[in-house]
DRENPA-3360 file (N, C-alpha, C; in nm, 2 decimals, always signed):
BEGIN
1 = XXXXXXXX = -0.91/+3.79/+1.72/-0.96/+3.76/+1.59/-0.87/+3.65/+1.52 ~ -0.74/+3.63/+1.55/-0.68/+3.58/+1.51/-0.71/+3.43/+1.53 ~ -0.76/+3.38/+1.71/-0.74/+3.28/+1.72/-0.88/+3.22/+1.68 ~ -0.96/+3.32/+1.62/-1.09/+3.23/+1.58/-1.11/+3.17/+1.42 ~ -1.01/+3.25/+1.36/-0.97/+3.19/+1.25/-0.91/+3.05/+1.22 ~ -0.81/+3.09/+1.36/-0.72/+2.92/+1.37/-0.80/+2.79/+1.41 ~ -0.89/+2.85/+1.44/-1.02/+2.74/+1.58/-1.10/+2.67/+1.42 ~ -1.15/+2.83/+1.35/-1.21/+2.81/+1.24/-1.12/+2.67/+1.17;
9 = XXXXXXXX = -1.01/+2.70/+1.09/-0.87/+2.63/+1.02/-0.92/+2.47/+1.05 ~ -0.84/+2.48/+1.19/-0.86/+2.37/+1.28/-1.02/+2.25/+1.29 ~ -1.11/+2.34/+1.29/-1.24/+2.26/+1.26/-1.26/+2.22/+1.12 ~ -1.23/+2.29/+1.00/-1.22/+2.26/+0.89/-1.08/+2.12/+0.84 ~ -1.00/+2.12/+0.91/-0.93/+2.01/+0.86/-0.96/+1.91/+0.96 ~ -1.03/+1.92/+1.04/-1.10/+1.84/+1.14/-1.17/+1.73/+1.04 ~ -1.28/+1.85/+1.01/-1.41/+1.79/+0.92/-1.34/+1.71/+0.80 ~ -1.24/+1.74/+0.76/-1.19/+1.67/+0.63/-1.09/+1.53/+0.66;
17 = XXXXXXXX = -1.08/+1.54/+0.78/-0.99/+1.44/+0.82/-1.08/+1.34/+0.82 ~ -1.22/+1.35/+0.88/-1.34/+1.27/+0.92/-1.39/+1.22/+0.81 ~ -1.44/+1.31/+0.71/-1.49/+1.28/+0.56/-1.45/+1.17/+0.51 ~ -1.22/+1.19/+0.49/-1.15/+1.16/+0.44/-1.18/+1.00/+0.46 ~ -1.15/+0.97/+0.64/-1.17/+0.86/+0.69/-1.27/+0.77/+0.63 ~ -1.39/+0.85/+0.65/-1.54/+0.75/+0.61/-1.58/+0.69/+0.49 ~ -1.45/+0.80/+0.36/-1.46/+0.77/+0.23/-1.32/+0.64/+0.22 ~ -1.27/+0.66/+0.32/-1.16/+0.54/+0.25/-1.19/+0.42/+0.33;
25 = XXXXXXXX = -1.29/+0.39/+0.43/-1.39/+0.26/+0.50/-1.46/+0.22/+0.41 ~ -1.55/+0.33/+0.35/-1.66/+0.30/+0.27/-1.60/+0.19/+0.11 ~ -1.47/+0.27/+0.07/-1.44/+0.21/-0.05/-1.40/+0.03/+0.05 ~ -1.29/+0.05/+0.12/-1.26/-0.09/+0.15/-1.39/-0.22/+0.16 ~ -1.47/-0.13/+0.23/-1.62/-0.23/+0.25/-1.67/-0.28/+0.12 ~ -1.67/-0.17/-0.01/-1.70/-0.23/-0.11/-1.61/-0.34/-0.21 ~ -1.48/-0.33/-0.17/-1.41/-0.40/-0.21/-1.41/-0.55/-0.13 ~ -1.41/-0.56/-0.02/-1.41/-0.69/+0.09/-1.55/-0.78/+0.02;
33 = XXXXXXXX = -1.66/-0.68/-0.01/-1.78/-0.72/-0.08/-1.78/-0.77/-0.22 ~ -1.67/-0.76/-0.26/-1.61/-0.76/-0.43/-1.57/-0.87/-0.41 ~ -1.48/-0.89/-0.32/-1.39/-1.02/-0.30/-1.50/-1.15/-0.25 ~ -1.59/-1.08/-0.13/-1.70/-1.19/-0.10/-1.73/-1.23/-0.19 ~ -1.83/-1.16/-0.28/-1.87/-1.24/-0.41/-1.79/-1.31/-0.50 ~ -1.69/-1.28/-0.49/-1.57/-1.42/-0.60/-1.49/-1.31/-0.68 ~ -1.52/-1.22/-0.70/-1.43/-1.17/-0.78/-1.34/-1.03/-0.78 ~ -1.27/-1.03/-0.83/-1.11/-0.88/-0.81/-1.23/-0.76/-0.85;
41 = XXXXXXXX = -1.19/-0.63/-0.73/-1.26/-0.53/-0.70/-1.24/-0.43/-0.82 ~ -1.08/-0.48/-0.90/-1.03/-0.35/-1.01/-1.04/-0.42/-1.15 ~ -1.03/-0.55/-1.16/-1.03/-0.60/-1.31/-1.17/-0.66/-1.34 ~ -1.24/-0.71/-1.27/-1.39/-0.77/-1.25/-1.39/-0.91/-1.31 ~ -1.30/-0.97/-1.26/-1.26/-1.13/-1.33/-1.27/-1.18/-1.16 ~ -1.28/-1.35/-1.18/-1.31/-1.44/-1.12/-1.17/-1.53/-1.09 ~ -1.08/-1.45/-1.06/-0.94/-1.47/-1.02/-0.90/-1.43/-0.90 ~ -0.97/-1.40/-0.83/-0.90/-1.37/-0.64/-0.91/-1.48/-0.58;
49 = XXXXXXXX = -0.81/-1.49/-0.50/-0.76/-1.61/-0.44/-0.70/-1.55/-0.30 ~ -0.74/-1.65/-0.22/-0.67/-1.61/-0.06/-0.49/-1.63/-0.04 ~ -0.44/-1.54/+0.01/-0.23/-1.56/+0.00/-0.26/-1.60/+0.18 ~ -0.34/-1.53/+0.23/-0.27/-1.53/+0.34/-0.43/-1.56/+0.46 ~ -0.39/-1.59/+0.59/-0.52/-1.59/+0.67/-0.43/-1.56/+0.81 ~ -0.47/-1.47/+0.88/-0.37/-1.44/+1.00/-0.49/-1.43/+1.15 ~ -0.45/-1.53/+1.22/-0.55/-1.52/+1.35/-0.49/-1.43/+1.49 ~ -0.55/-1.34/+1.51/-0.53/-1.26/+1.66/-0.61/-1.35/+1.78;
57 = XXXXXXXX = -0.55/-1.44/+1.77/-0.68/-1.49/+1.92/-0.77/-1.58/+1.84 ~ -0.87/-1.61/+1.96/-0.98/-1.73/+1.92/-1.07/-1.65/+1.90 ~ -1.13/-1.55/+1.97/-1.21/-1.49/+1.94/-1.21/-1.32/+1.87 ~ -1.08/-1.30/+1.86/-1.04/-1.19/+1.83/-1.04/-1.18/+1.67 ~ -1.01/-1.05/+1.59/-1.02/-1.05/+1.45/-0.93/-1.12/+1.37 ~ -0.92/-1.14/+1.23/-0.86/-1.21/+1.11/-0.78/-1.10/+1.04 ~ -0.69/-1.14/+1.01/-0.61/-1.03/+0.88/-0.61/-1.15/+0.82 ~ -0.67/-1.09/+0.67/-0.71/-1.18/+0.58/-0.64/-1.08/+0.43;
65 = XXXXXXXX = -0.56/-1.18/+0.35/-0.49/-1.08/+0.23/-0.54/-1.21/+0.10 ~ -0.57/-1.11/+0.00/-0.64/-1.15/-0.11/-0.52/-1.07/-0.21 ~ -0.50/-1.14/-0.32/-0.46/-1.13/-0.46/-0.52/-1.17/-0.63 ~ -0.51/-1.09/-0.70/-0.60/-1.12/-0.80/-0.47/-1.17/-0.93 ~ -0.48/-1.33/-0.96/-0.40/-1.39/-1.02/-0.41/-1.29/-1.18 ~ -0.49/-1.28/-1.24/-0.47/-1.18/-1.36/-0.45/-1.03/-1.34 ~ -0.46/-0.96/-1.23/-0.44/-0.79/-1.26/-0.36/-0.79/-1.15 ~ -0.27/-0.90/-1.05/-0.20/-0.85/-1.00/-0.24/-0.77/-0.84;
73 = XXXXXXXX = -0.38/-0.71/-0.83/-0.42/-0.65/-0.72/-0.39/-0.71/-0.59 ~ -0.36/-0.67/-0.49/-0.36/-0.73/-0.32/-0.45/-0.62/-0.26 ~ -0.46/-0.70/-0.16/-0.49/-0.62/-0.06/-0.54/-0.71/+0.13 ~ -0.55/-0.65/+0.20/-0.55/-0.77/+0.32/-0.65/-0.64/+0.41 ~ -0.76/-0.70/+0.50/-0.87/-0.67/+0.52/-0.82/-0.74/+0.67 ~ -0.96/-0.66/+0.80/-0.95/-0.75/+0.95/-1.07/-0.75/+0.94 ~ -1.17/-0.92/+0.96/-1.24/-0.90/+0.94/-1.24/-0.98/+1.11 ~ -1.45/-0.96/+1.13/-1.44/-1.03/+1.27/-1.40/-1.23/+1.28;
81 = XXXXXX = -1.37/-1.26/+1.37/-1.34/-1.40/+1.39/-1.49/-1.42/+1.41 ~ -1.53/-1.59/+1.39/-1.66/-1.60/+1.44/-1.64/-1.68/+1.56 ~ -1.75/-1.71/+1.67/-1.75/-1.70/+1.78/-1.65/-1.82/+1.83 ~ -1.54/-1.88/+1.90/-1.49/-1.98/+1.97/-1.53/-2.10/+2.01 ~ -1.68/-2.09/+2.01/-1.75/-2.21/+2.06/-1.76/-2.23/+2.20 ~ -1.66/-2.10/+2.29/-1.70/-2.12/+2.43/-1.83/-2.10/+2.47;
% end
């Protein structure tokens, strides 16, 4: 009995680990989408500006870090590279 409780335990912080995950993608996505459109995700001003652009490869992803000149916010996103041209 014991160990179906633990199984039970175990699948429950399973499930919340997963939740957890999809809710903190979900927010970043809306934010990267904040920044697409021109403006900071937390103050809603027209002050984000690119700090940084970081290339893995030619065809490989971007670490890209954004700052918002009036509230201060950062944050740095991997988004896809577009294609090489090979």
């Amino acid at each position: 009995m014991d160990a179906l409780y633990l199984i039970f335990f175990m699948l429950i912080v399973l499930i919340g680990s997963v939740l957890g995950y999809i809710y903190y993608l979900k927010e970043k996505k809306e934010q990267l989408d904040s920044i697409g459109r021109g403006f900071c995700p937390r103050c809603k001003q027209n002050t984000i500006v690119l700090i940084d652009k970081r290339s893995h490869g030619c065809c490989g992803p971007q670490t890209v870090s954004f700052e918002c000149e009036a509230c201060g916010y950062t944050n740095s996103f991997v988004v896809q590279n577009d294609s090489c041209g090979i």
